[in-house]
KEKOL-868300 format. One record per residue: residue number from 1; residue in one letter; z negated, y negated, x negated of N, C-alpha, C in turn. Coordinates in nm, 3 decimals, decimal comma. Last residue first. Layout:
SITE   resi   resn        nZ        nY        nX       caZ       caY       caX        cZ        cY        cX
SITE    NUM      a         Z         Y         X         Z         Y         X         Z         Y         X
...
This chain:
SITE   resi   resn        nZ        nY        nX       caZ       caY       caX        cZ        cY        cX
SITE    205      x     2,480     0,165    -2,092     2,554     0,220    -2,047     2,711     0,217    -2,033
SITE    204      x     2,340    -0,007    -2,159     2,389     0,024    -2,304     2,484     0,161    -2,211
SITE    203      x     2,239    -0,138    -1,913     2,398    -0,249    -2,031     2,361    -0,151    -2,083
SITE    202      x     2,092     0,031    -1,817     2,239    -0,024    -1,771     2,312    -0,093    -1,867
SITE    201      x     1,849    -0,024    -2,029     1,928     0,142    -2,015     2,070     0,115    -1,975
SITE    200      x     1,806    -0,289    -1,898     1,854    -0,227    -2,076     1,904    -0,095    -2,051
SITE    199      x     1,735    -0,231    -1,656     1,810    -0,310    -1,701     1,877    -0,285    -1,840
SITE    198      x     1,501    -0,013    -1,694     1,626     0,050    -1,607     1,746    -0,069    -1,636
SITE    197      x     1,342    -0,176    -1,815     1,386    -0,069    -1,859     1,495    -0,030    -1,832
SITE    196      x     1,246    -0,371    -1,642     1,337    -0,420    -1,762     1,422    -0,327    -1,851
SITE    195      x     1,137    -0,263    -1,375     1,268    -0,341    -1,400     1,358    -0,344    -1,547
SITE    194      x     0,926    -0,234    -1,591     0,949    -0,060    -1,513     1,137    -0,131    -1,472
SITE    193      x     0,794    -0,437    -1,596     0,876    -0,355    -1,728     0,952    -0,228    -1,711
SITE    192      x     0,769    -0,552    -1,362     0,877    -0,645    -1,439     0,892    -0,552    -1,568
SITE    191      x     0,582    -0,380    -1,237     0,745    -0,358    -1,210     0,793    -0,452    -1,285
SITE    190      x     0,319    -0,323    -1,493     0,344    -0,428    -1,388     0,541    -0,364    -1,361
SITE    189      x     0,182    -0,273    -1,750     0,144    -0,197    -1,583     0,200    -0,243    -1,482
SITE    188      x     0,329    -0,421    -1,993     0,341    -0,228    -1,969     0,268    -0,182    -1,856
SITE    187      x     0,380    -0,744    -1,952     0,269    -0,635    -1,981     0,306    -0,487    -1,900
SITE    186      x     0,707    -0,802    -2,081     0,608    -0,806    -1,952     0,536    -0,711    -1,980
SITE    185      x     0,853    -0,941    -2,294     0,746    -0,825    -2,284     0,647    -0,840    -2,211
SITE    184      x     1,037    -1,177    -2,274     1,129    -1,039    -2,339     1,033    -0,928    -2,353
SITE    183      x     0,889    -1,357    -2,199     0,977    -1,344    -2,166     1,102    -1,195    -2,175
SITE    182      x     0,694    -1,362    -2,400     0,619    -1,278    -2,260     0,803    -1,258    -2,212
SITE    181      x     0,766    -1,491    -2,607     0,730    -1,337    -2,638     0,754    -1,306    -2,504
SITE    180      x     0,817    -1,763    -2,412     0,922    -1,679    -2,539     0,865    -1,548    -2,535
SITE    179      x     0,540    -1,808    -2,405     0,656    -1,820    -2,345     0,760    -1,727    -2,354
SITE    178      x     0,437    -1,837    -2,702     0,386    -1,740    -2,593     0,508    -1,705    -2,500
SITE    177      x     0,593    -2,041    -2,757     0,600    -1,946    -2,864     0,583    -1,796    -2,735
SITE    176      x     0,468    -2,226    -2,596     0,604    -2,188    -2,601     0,633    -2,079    -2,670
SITE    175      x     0,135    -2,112    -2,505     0,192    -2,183    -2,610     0,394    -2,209    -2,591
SITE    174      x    -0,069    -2,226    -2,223     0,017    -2,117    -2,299     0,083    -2,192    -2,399
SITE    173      x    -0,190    -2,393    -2,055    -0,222    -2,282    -2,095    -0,177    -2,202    -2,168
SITE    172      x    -0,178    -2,806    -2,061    -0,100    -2,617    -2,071    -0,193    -2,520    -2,103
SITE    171      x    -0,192    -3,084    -1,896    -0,269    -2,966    -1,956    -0,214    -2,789    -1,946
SITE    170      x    -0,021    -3,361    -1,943    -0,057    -3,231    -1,844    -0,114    -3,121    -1,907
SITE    169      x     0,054    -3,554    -2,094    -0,017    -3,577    -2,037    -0,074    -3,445    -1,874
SITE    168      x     0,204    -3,540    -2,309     0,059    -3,415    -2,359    -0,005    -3,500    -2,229
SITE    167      x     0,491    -3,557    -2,288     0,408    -3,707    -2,326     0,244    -3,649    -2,335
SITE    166      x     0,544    -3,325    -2,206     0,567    -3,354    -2,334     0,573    -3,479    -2,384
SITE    165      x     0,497    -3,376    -1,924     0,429    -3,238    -2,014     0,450    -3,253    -2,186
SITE    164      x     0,610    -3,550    -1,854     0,456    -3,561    -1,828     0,387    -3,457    -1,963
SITE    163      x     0,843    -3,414    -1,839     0,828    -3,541    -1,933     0,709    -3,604    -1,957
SITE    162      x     0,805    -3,223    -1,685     0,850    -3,150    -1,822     0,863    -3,273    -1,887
SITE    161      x     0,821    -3,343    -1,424     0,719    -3,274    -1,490     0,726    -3,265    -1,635
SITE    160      x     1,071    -3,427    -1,422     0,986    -3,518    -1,453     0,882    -3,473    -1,498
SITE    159      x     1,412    -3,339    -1,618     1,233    -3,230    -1,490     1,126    -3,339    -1,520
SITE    158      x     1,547    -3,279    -1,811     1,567    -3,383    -1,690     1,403    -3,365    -1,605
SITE    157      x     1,525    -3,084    -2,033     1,534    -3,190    -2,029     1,544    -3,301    -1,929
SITE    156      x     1,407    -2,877    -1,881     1,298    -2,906    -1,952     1,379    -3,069    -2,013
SITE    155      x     1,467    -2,799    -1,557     1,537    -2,844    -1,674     1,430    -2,862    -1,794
SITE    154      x     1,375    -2,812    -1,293     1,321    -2,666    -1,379     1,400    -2,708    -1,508
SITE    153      x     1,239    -3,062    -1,089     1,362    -2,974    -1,188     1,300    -2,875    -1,285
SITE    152      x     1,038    -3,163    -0,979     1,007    -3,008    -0,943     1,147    -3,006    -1,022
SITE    151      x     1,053    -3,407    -0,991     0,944    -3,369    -1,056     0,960    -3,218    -1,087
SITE    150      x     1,314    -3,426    -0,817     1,299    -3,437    -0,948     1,196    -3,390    -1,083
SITE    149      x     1,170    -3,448    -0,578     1,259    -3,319    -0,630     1,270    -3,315    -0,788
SITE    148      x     1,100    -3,724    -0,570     0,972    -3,574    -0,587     1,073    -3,456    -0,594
SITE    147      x     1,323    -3,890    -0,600     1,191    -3,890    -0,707     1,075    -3,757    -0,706
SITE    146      x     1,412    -3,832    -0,376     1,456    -3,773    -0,496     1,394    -3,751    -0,590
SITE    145      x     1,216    -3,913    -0,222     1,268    -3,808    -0,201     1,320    -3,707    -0,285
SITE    144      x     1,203    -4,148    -0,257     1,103    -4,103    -0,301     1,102    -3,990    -0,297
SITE    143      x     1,450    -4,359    -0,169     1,445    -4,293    -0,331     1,352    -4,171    -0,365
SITE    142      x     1,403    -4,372     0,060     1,478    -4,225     0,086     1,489    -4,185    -0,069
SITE    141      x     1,065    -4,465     0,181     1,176    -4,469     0,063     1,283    -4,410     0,078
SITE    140      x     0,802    -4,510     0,253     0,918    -4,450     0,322     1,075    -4,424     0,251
SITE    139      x     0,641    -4,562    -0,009     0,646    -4,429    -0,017     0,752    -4,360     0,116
SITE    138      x     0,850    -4,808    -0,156     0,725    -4,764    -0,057     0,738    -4,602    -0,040
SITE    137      x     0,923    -5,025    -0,435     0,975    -4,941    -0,322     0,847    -4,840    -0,263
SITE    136      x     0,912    -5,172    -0,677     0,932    -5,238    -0,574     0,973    -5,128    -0,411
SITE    135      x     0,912    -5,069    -0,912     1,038    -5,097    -0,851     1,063    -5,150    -0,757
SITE    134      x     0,679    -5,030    -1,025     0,771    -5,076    -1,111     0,863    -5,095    -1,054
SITE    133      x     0,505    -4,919    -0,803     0,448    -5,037    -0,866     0,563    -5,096    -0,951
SITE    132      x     0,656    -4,712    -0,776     0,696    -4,755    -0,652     0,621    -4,875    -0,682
SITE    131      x     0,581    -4,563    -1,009     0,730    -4,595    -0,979     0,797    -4,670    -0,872
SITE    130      x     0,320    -4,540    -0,942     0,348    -4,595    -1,121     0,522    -4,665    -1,065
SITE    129      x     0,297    -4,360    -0,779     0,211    -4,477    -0,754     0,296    -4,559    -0,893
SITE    128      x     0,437    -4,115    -0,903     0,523    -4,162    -0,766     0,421    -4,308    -0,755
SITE    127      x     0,212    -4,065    -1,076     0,381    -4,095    -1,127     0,419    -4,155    -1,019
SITE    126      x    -0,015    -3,999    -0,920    -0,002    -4,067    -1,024     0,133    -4,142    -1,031
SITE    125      x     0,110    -3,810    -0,688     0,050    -3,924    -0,705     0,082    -4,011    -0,772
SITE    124      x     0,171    -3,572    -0,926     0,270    -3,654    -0,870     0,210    -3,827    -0,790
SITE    123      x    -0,113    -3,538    -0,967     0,000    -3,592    -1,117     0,135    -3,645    -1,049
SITE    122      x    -0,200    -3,424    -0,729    -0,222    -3,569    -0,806    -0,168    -3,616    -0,923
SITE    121      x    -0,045    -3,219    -0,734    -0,056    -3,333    -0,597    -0,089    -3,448    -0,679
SITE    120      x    -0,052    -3,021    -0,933     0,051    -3,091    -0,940     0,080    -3,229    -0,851
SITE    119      x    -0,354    -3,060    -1,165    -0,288    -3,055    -1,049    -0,192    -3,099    -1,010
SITE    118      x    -0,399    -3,133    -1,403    -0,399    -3,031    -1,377    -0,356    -2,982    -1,298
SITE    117      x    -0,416    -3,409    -1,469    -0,380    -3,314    -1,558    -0,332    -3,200    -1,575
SITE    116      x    -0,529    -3,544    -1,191    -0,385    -3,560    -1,258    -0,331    -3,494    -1,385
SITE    115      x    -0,777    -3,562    -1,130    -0,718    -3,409    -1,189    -0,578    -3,451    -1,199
SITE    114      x    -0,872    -3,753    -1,043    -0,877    -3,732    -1,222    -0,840    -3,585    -1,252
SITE    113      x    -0,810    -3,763    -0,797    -0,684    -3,855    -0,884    -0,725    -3,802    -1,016
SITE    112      x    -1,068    -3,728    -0,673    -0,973    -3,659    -0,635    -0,850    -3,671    -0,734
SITE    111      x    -1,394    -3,754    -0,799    -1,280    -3,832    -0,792    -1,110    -3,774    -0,784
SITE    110      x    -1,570    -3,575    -0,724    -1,618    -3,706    -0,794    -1,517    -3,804    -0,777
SITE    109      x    -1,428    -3,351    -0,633    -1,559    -3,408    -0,520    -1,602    -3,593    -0,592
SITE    108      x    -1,265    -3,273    -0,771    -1,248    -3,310    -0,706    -1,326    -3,393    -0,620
SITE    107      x    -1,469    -3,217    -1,007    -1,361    -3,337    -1,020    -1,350    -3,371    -0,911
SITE    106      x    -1,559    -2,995    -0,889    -1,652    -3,072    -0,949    -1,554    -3,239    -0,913
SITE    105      x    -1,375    -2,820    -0,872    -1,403    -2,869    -0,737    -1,517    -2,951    -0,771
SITE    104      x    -1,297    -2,769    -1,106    -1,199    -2,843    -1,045    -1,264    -2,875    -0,911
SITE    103      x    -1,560    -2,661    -1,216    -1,505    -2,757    -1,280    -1,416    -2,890    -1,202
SITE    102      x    -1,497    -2,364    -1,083    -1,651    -2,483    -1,071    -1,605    -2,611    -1,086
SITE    101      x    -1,296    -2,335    -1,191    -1,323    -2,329    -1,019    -1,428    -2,442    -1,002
SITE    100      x    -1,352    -2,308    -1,468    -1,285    -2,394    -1,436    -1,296    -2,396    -1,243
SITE     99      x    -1,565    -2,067    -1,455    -1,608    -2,161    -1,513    -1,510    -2,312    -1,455
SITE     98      x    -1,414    -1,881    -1,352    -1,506    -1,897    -1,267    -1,578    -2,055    -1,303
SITE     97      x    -1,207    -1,834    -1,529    -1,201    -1,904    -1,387    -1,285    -1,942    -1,301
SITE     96      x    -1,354    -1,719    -1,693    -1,319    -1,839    -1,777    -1,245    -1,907    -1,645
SITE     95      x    -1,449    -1,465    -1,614    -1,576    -1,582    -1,618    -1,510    -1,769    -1,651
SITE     94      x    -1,265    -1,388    -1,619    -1,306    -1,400    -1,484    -1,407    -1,495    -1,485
SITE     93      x    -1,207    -1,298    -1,822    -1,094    -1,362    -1,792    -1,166    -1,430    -1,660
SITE     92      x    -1,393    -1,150    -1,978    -1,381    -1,284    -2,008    -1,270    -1,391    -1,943
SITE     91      x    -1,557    -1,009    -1,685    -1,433    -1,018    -1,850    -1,422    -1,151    -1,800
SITE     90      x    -1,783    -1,022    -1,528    -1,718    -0,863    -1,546    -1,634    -0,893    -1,645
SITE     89      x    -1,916    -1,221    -1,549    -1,944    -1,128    -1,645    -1,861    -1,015    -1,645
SITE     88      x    -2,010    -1,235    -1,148    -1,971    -1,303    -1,345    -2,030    -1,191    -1,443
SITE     87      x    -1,939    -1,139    -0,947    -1,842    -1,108    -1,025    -1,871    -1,163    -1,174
SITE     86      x    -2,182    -1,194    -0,780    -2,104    -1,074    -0,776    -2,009    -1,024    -0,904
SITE     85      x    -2,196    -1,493    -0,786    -2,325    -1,381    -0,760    -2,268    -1,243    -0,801
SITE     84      x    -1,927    -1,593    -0,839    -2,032    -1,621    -0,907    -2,160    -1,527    -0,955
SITE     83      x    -1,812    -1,541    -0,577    -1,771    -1,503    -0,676    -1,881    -1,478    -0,816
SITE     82      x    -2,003    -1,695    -0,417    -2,013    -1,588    -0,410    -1,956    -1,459    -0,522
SITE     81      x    -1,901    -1,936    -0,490    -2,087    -1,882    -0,531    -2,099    -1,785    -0,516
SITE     80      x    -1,676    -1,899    -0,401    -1,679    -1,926    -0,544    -1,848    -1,909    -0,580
SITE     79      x    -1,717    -2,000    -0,140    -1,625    -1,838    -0,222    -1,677    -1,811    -0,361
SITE     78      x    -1,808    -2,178    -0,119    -1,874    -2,075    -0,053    -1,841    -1,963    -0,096
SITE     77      x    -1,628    -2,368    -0,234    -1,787    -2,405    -0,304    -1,841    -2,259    -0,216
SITE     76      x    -1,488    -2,372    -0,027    -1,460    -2,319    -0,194    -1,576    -2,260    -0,259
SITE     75      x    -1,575    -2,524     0,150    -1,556    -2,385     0,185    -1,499    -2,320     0,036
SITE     74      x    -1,588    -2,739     0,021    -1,745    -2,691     0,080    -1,695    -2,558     0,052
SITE     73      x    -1,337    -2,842    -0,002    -1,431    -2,830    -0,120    -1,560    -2,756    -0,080
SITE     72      x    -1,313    -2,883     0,321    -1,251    -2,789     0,212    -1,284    -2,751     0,097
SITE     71      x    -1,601    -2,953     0,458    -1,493    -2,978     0,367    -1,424    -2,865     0,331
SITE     70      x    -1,687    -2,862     0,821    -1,743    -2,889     0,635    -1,613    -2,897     0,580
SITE     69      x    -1,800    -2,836     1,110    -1,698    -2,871     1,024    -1,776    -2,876     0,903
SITE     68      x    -1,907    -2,551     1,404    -1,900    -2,672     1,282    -1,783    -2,738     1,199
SITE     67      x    -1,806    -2,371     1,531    -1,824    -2,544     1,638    -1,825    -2,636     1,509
SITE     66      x    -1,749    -2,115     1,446    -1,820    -2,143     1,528    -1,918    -2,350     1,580
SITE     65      x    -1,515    -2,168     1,340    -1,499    -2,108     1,446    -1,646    -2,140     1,555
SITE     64      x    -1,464    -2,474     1,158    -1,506    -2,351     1,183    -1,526    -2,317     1,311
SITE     63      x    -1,245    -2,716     1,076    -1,335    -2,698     1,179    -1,341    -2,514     1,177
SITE     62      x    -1,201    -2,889     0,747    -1,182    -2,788     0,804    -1,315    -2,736     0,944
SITE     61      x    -1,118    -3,217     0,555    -1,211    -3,154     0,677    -1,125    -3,040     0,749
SITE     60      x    -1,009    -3,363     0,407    -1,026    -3,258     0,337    -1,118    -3,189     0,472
SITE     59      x    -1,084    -3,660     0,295    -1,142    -3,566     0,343    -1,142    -3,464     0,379
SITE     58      x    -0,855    -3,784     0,155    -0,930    -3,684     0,089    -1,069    -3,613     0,169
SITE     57      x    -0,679    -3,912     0,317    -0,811    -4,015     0,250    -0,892    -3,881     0,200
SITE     56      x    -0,491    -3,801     0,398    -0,422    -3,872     0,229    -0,532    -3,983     0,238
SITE     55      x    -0,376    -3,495     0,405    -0,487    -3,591     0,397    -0,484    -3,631     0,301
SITE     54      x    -0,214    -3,288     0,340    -0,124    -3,348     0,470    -0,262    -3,546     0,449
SITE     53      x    -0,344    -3,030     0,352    -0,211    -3,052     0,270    -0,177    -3,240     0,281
SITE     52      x    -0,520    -3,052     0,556    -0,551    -3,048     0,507    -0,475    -3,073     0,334
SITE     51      x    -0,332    -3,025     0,762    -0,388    -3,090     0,795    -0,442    -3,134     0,675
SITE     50      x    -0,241    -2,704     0,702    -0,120    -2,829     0,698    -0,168    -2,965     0,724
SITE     49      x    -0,485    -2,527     0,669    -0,398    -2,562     0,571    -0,313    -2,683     0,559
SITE     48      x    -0,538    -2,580     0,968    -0,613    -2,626     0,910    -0,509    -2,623     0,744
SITE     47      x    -0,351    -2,475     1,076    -0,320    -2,565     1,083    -0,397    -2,628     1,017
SITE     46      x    -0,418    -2,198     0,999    -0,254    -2,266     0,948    -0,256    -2,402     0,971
SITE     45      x    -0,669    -2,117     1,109    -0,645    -2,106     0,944    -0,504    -2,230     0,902
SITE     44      x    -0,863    -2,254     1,276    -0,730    -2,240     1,297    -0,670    -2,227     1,175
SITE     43      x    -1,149    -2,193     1,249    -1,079    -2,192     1,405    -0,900    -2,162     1,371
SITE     42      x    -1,236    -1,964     0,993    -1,198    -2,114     1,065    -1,113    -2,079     1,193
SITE     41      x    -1,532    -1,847     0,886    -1,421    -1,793     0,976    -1,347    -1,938     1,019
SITE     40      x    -1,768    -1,725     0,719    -1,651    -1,806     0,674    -1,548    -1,746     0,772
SITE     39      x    -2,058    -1,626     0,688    -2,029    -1,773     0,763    -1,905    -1,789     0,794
SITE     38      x    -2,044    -1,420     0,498    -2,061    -1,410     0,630    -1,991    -1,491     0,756
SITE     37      x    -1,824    -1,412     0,162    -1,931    -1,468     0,303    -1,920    -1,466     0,422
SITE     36      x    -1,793    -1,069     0,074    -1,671    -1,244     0,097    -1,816    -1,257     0,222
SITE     35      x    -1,825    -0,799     0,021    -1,906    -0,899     0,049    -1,869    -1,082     0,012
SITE     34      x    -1,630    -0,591    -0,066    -1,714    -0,641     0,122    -1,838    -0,721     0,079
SITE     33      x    -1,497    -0,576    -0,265    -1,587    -0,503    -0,248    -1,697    -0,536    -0,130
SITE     32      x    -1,215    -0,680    -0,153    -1,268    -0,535    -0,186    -1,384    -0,483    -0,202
SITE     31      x    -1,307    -0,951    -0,147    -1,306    -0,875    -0,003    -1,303    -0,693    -0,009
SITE     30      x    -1,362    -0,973    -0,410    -1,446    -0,996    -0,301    -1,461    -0,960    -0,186
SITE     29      x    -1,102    -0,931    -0,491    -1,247    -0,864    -0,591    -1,337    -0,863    -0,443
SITE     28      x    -1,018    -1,189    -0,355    -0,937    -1,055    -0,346    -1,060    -0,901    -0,343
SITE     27      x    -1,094    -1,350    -0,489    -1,130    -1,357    -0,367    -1,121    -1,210    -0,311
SITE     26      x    -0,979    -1,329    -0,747    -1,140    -1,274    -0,747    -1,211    -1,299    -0,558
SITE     25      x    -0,727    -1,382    -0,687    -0,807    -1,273    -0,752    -0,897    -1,283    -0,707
SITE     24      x    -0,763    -1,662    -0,625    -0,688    -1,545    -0,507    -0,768    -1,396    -0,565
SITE     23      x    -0,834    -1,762    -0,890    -0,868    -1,771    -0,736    -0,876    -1,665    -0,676
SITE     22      x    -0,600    -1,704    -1,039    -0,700    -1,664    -1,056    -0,769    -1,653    -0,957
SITE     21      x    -0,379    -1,844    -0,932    -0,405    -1,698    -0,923    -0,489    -1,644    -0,952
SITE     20      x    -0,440    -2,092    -0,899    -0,448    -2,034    -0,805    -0,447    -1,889    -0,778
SITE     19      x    -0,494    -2,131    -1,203    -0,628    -2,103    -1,169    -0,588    -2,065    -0,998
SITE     18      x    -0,224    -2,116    -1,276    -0,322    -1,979    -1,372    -0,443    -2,003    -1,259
SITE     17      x    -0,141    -2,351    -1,182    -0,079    -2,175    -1,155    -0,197    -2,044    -1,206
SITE     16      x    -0,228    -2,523    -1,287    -0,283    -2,498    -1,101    -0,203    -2,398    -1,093
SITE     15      x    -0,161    -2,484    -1,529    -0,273    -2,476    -1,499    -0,271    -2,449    -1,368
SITE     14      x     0,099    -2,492    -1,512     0,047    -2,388    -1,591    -0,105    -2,371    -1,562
SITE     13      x     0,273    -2,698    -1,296     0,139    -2,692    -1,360     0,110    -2,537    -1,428
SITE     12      x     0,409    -2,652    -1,043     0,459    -2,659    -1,174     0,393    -2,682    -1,321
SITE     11      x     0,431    -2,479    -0,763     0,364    -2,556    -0,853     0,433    -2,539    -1,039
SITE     10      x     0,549    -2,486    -0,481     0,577    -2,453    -0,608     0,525    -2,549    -0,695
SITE      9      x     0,412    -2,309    -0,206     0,387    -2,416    -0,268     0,446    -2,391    -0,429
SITE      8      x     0,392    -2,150     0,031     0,525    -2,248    -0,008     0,454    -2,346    -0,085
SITE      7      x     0,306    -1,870    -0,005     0,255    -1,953     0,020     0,356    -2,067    -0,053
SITE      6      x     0,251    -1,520     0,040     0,316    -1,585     0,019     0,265    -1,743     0,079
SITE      5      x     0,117    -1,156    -0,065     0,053    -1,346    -0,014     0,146    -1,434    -0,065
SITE      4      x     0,150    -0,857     0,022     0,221    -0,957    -0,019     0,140    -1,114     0,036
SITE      3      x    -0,016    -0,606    -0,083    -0,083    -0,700     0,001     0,035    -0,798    -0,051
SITE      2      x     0,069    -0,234    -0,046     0,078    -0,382    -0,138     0,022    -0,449     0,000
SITE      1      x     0,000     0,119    -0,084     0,000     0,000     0,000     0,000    -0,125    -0,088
């Protein structure tokens, strides 16, 4: 059996990639081993996501099933203690998300914009506030459109991201070098080597 979790968000951050998967993991850890918190049921999971995507004074307010509301940062802050109680220590990979989880919902709660390093919402922020101060144009724009596709080019020479990223104003996890190796040696438990095999076998065919 597979659990497919799909979610339209393309992030371009090395970081808000490594720590949403990290996340998901150890939520994952959590529901496998049955004890994900009691409390945690929301009235309306999807819309609460698009409401919440969508808040642009950072409150961030999710209504629970049973009548209450608390933040989105709250309901993190519920996973993540739980993660905490249960999971620290099992490897060093888990503790080193558990450590940044803490971290990013720290920031967030102090000042939503100082994760512009890490996060792709507020590094676009950032840039899209910088470009509409230098040009004279509003976030109804039809330029602003382009201006956020742009961020998301996968070019390393055109890709606004990839100009953030090599002005060292975005925080990487990996080296290029890294990059490169992983590219040509997907770790030996996963279908990207079980794929790569049957690929090479075909071309020498």
């Amino acid at each position: 059996h597979r659990l497919h979790i799909l979610f339209g968000e393309s992030n371009m951050s090395e970081y808000a990639c490594w720590l949403k998967i990290g996340t998901t993991s150890l939520v994952l850890d959590l529901i496998e081993e049955g004890v994900v918190p009691a409390d945690i049921e929301l009235l309306d999971p999807l819309e609460t996501l698009r409401n919440v995507s969508r808040d642009a004074t950072y409150k961030w307010l999710v209504p629970m099933r049973n009548g209450t509301v608390i933040t989105a940062i709250e309901l993190q802050r519920r996973y993540l203690d739980s993660a905490k109680r249960y999971l620290h220590q099992k490897d060093a990979q888990t503790d080193a998300i558990l450590q940044e989880w803490e971290r990013i919902l720290d920031d967030l709660e102090r000042d939503p914009l100082s994760t512009h390093d890490r996060l792709d919402w507020s590094a676009k922020h950032r840039l899209y506030t910088q470009f509409m101060e230098e040009n004279g144009t509003t976030w109804q724009d039809d330029i602003m459109k382009s201006v956020d596709l742009e961020y998301h080019n996968i070019s390393p020479a055109t890709g606004l991201f990839y100009g953030l990223e090599a002005a060292g104003e975005m925080r990487r996890m990996v080296t290029d070098a890294e990059v490169e190796h992983a590219i040509l040696n997907p770790p030996d438990n996963t279908r990207a080597k079980g794929r790569g095999y049957v690929v090479s076998k075909l071309a020498e065919a």
